[in-house]
N, C-alpha and C positions, 0 to 999 in steps of 0.2 A: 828355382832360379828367381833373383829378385831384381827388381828393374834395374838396378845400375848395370847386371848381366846383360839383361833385356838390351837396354840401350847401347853398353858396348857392341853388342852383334848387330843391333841396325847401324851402328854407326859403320862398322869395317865394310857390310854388306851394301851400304853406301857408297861408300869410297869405291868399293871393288867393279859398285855399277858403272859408277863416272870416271873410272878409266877403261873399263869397255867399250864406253860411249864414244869416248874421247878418241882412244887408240884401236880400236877395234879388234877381231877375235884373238889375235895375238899375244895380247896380253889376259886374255881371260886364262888361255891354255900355259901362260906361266904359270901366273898365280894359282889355279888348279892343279897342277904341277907341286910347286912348291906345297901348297899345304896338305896334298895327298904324302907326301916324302914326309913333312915334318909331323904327321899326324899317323903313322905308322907304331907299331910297338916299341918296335926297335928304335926309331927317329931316323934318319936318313944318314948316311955313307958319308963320307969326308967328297967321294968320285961325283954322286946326286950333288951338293953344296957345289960343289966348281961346279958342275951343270948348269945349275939354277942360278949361277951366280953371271958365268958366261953367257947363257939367254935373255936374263937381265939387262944385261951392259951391252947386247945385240937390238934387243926392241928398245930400248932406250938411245940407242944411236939411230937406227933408223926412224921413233918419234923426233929427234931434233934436226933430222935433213929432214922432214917434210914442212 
């Protein structure tokens, strides 16, 4: 692994904290979600993608009423 790896992964791992921070558990358990699906052998279902896509667009509505 050579630093530009290095740094891409603190960088996501970043981002991933400060919308935790931000938005709180619920979005940790997408994005755990989603990159468990997309991180599989097989990669994730057409049915998983509408999932994650619809959960998405759920904590995303309820981030902008608050």
């Amino acid at each position: 692994m050579d630093a530009e790896e290095i740094g891409a992964i603190a960088s996501a791992a970043s981002a991933v904290l400060a919308l935790i921070e931000k938005y709180g558990p619920e979005a940790w358990e997408t994005i755990r979600e989603a990159v468990e699906t997309t991180t599989s052998g097989t990669g994730p279902s057409v049915a998983q993608v509408e999932a994650i896509y619809a959960r998405c667009r759920a904590d995303n509505a309820a981030i902008q009423a608050s």
